[in-house]
C-alpha positions as CSV (number, residue, x, y, z in Angstrom):
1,X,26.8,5.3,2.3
2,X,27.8,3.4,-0.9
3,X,27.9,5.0,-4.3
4,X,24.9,4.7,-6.7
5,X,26.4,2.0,-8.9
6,X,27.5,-0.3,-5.6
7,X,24.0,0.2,-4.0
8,X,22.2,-1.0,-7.3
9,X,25.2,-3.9,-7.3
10,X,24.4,-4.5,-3.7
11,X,20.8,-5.2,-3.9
12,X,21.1,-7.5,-6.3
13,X,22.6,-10.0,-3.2
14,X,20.1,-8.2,-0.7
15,X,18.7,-10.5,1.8
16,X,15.3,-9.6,1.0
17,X,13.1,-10.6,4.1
18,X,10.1,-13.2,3.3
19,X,6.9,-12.6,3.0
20,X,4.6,-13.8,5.8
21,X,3.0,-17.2,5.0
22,X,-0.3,-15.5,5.4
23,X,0.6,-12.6,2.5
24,X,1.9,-15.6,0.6
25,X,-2.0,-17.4,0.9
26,X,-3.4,-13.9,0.5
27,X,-1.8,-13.2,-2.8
28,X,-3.1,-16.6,-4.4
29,X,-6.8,-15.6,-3.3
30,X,-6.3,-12.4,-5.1
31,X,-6.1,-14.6,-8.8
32,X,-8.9,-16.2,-7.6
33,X,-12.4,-15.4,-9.3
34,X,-14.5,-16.3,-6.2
35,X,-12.9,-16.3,-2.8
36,X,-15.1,-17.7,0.1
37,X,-14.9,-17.1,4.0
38,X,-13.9,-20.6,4.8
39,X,-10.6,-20.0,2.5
40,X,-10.1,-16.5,4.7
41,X,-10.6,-18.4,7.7
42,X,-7.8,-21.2,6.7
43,X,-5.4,-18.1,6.1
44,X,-6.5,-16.7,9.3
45,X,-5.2,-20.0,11.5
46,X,-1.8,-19.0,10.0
47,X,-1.7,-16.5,12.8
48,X,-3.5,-16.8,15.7
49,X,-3.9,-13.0,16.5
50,X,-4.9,-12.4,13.3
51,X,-8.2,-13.1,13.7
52,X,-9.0,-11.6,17.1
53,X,-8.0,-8.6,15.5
54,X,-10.4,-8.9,12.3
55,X,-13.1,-9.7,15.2
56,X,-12.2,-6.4,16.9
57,X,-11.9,-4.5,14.0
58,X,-15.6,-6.1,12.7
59,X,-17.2,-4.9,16.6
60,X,-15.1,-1.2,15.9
61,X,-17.1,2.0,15.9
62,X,-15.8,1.8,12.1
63,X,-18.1,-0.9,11.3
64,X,-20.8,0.1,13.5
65,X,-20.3,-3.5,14.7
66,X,-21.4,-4.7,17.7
67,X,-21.9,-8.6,18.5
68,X,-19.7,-10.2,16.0
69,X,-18.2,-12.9,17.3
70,X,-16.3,-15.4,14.0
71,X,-14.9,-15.3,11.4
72,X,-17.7,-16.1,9.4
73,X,-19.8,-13.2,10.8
74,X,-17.0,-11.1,10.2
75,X,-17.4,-11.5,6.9
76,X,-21.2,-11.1,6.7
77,X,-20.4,-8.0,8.0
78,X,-17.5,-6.5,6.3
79,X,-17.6,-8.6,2.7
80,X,-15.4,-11.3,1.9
81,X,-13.3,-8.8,-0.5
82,X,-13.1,-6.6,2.7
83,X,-11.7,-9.1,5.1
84,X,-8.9,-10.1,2.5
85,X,-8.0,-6.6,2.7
86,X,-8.0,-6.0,6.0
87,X,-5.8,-9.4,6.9
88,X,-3.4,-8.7,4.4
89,X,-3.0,-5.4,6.2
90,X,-3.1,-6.4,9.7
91,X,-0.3,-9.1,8.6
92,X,1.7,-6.8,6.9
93,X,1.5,-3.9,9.8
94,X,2.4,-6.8,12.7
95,X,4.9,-8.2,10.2
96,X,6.9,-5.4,8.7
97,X,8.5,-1.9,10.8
98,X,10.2,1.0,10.2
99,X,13.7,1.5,11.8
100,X,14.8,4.4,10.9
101,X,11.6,6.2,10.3
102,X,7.7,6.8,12.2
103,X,5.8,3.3,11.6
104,X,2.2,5.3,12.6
105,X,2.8,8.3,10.0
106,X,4.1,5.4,7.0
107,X,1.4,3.2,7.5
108,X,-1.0,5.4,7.5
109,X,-0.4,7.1,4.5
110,X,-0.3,3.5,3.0
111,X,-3.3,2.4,4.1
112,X,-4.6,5.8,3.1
113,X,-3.4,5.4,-0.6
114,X,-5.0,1.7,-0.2
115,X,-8.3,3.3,0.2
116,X,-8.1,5.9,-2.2
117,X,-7.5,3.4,-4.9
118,X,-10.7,2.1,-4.2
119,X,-12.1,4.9,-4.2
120,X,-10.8,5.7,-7.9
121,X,-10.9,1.9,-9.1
122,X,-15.2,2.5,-8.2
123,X,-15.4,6.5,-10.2
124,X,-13.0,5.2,-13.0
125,X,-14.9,4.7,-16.4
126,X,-12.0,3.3,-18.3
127,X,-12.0,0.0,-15.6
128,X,-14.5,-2.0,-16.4
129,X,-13.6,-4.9,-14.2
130,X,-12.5,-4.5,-11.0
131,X,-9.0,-5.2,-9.9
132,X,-8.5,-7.6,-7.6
133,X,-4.7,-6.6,-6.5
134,X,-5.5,-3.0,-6.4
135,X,-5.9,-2.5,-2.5
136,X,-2.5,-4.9,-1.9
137,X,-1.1,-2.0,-4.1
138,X,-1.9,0.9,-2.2
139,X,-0.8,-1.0,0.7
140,X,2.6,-1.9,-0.9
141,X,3.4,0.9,-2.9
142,X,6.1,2.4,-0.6
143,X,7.1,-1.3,0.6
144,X,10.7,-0.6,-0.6
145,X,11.2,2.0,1.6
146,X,11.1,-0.6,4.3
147,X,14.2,-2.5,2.4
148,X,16.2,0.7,2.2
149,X,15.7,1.2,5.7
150,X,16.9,-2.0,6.6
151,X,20.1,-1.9,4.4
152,X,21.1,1.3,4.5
153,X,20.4,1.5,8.1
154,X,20.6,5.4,9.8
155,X,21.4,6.7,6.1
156,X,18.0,6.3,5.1
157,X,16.7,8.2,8.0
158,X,19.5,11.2,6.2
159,X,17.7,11.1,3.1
160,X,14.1,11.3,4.5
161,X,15.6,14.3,6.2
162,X,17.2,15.8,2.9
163,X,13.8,15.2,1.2
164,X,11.7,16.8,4.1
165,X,14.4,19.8,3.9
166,X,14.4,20.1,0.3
167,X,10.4,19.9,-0.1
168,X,11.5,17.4,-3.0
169,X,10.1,13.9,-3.9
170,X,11.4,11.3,-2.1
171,X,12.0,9.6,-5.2
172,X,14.2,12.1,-6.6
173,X,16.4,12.0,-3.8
174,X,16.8,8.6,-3.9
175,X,17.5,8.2,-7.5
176,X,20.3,11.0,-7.2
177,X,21.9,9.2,-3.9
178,X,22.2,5.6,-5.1
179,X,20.6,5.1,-8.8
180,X,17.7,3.7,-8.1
181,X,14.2,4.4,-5.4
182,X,11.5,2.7,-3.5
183,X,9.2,2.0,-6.0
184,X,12.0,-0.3,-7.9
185,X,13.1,-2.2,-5.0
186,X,9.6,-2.6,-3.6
187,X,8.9,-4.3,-7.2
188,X,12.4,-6.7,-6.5
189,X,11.2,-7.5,-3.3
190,X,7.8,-8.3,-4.6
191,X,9.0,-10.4,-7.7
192,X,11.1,-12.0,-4.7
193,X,8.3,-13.0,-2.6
194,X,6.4,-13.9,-6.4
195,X,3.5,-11.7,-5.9
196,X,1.5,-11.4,-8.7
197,X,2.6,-9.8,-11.9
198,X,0.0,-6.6,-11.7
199,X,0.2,-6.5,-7.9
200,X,4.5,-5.8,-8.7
201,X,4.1,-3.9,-11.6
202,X,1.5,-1.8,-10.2
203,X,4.1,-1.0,-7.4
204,X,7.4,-1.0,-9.4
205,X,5.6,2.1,-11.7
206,X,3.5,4.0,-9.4
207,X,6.4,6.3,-9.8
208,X,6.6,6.4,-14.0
209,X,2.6,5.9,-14.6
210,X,3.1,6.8,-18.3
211,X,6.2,4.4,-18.6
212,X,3.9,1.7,-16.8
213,X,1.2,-0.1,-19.1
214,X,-0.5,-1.0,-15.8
215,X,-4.3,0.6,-14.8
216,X,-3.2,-0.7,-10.8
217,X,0.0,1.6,-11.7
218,X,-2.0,4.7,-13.0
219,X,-4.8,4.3,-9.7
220,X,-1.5,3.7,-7.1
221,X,0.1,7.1,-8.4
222,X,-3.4,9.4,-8.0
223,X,-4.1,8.0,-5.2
224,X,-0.9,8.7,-3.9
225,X,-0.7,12.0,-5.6
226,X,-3.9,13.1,-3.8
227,X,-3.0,11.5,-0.4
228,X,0.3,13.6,-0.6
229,X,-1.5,17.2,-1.8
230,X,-3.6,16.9,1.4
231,X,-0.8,16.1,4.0
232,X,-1.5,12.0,4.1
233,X,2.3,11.5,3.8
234,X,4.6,8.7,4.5
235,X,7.0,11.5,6.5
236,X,8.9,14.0,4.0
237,X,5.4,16.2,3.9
238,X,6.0,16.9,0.4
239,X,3.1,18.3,-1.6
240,X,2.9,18.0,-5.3
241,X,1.3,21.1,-6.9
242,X,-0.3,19.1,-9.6
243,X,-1.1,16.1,-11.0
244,X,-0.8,14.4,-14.4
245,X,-3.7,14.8,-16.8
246,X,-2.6,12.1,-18.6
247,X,-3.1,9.7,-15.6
248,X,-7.1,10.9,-15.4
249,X,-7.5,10.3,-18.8
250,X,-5.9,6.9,-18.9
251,X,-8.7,6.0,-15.8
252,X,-11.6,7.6,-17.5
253,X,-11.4,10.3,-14.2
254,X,-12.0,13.8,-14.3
255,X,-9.8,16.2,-12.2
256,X,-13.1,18.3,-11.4
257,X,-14.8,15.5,-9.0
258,X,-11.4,16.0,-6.5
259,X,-13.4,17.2,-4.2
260,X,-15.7,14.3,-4.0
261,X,-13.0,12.0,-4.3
262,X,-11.1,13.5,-1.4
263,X,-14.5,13.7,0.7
264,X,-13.9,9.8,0.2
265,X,-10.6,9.5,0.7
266,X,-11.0,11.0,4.2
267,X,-13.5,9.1,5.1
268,X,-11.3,6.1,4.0
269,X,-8.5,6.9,6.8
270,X,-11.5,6.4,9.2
271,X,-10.8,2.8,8.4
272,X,-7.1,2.9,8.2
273,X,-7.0,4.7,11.9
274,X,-9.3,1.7,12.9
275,X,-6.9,-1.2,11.5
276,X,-3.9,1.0,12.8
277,X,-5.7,0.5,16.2
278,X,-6.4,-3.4,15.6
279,X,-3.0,-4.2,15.0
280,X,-1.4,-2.8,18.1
């Protein structure tokens, strides 16, 4: 495994791998002020199992659906906000797996965190207007662990292992291995595939909330935080004891509605279970 100051060298001439062409669309519609089911459905003809899996997902027990046969009623059904979500997910589950590590267990826990930070985005009093990029952040929070997979190869799979063993952050152990974590490269690959700026910073800093000037940033790392202390995890099962006061303050949140917000965030991997089903 290369030393921490050749890995940081080395992914500055990483191959990153492109985005999908259907992310790519996706991530314009999410600058857009109104998004309308006839731009999903143009994103859609991108990939043409991309929408029999939205129409399975709209006729899933999740839904209560039954019936729904397009696109359009799809959206009826689910919101156009919620369709956007759930392509760019289905697209980035087809798209995008883990090597080295279980593809189930790390998107679920994204997904998870995806959900979560919709459910904090809707309680939080300090965010008046709703962020557009936050589900695509949840999603992609712990895309750079994909990277290191792919170019580190079977050594990634050893320092999942030493973080698991340890009970340590991933994070940590990555920092101390090669200089630099997930969360950074997932914001290079991201500024790669020019995603926009909050979507990447909110990713890049989900890590260093306090460092990050970014609300998406602040919801990514509770929502993570929270998904971790109840066992939603991406593989290391590593628990944090606590989380940041500082972060709930920043949101307008307060640490005693956990228990509501975790009665939601449960309820939320109802729906990730459901798209992890659609996209297989």
């Amino acid at each position: 495994m290369p030393s921490g100051s050749d890995f940081v060298k080395r992914l500055d001439s990483v191959d990153f791998p492109a985005a999908p062409e259907v992310i790519v669309r996706l991530s314009r519609l999410l600058s857009e002020e109104w998004v309308t089911g006839e731009q999903l459905s143009e994103v859609m003809a991108l990939d043409a199992g991309i929408s029999a899996r939205v129409l399975r997902l709209a006729n899933s027990v999740y839904f209560r659906g039954q019936g729904v046969r397009s696109v359009e009623e799809a959206v009826l059904r689910v919101g156009v906000d919620g369709v956007r979500d759930v392509v760019f997910a289905l697209s980035l589950l087809r798209a995008f797996k883990p090597l080295h590590f279980n593809y189930h267990t790390f998107w679920r826990h994204s997904l998870g965190v995806a959900q979560t930070v919709l459910v904090l985005q809707q309680r939080a009093l300090n965010i008046s207007t709703p962020i557009p990029e936050a589900y695509a952040a949840g999603l992609l929070h712990d895309i750079g662990m994909l990277v290191l997979d792919r170019t580190l190869g079977a050594g990634y799979g050893t320092i999942l292992a030493n973080a698991r063993e340890q009970g340590r952050p991933l994070f940590e152990i990555e920092r101390e291995t090669f200089g630099t974590d997930h969360a950074d490269v997932g914001g290079r690959l991201l500024e790669v595939w020019r995603m926009p700026t909050a979507l990447t910073q909110a990713v890049a800093g989900h890590h260093a909330p306090l460092v990050a000037d970014s609300p998406a940033a602040h919801l990514v790392h509770l929502a993570d935080a929270i998904c971790n202390q109840h066992a939603v995890h991406h593989g290391t099962a590593y628990k944090p004891a606590t989380t940041l006061p500082e972060v709930w303050d920043e949101l307008g949140l307060h640490e005693a509605d956990l228990p509501g917000i975790v009665t939601e965030m449960y309820a939320g991997l109802a729906k990730a279970d459901a798209l992890l089903a659609a996209a297989s």
